[in-house]
N, C-alpha and C positions, 0 to 999 in steps of 0.2 A: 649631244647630237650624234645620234648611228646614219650611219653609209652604209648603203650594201653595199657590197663589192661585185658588179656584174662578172659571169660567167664567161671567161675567153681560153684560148688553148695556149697564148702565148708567153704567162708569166713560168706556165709548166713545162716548154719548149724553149727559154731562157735558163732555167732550172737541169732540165737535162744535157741542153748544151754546155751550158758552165761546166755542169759536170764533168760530161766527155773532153771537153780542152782541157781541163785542169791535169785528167787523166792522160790524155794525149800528151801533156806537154812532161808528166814524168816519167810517161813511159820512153819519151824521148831522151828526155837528159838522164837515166838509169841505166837503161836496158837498151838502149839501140846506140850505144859510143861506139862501137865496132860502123857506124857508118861513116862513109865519108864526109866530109865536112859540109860540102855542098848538099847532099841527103840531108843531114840532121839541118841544116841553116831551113831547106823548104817545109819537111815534117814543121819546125817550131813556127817557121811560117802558117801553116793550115792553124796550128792551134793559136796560134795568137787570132787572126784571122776570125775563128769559131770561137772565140771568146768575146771578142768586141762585138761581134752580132748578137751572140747570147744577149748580152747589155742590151744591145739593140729591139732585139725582142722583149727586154724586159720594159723598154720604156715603151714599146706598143701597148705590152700588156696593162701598164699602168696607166697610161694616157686613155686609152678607150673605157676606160669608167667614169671618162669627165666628158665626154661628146657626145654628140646628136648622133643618131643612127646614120644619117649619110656620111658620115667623117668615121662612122665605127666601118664601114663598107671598107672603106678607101684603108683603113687601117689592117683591118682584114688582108686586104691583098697586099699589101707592106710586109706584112707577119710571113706570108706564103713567099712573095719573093725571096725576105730573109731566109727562109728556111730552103728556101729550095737552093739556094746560094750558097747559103752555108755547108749542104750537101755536096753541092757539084765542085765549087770553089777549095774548100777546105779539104773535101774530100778527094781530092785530085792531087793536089800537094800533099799528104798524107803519103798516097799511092806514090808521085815520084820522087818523095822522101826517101821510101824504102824503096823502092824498084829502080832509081836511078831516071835521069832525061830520056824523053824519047821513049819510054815504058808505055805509053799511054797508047800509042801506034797508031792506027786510025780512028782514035776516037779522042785525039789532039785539040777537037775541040769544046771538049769540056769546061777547062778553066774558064776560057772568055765569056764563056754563056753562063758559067758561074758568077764569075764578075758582074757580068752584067746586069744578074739579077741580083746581086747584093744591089747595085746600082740602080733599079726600079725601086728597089724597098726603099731607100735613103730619099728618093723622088717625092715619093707618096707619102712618106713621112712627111719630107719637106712641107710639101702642097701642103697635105693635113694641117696639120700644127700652123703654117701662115693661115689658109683660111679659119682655121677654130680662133687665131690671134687677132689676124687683122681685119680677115672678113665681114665679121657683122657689123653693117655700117649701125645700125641705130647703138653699137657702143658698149652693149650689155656682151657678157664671158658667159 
């Protein structure tokens, strides 16, 4: 029996992310020891951070070739919270990795709205996957 594998952006968006953490986290423990300990503890933070998302995206991407178009919707916007999160989030510890606390200046609030949006995707996942699970009452997956 063949599957096709439907067309999403997020297995390739788990893929580049992987990447870049992996890459982030050795350009951390190599080439950036001349940071303070506190620096290098949040850099490795973002990349840890941008890794588990990765993941996270990976399982949107694989899960939307098993749903209905309304739950590939809702996965959809999972995918973009992850990513926009992963951006803002990871990306923000990155920057006061290297730049040191308080680098950020008036634009301090970045992280939280990063989080946050990690925090929407983890939602919509959640929902999803309960309603793909337990929602259809007549029983059939």
């Amino acid at each position: 029996m063949s599957m096709k594998i439907k067309t999403n952006p997020w297995i390739f968006m788990a893929a580049a992310n992987g990447f870049i953490a992996v890459s982030a986290s050795a350009f951390g423990a190599h080439i950036l020891k001349g940071l303070e300990a506190g620096g290098l503890v949040l850099f490795s933070q973002g990349a840890d951070f941008q890794m588990s998302h990765a993941l996270a995206l990976l399982g949107v991407g694989v899960f939307a070739n098993f749903v209905n178009p309304e739950a590939q919707k809702a996965l959809y916007y999972s995918g973009i919270s992850f990513q926009v999160g992963i951006i803002l989030f990871s990306g923000s510890l990155y920057w006061l990795g290297f730049n040191g606390p308080g680098s950020l200046g008036s634009l301090h609030f970045i992280p939280p709205i990063g989080g946050f949006s990690l925090l929407i995707g983890w939602g919509l996942l959640t929902f999803t996957s309960w309603k793909t699970v337990w929602g259809n009452k007549k029983g059939s997956h």
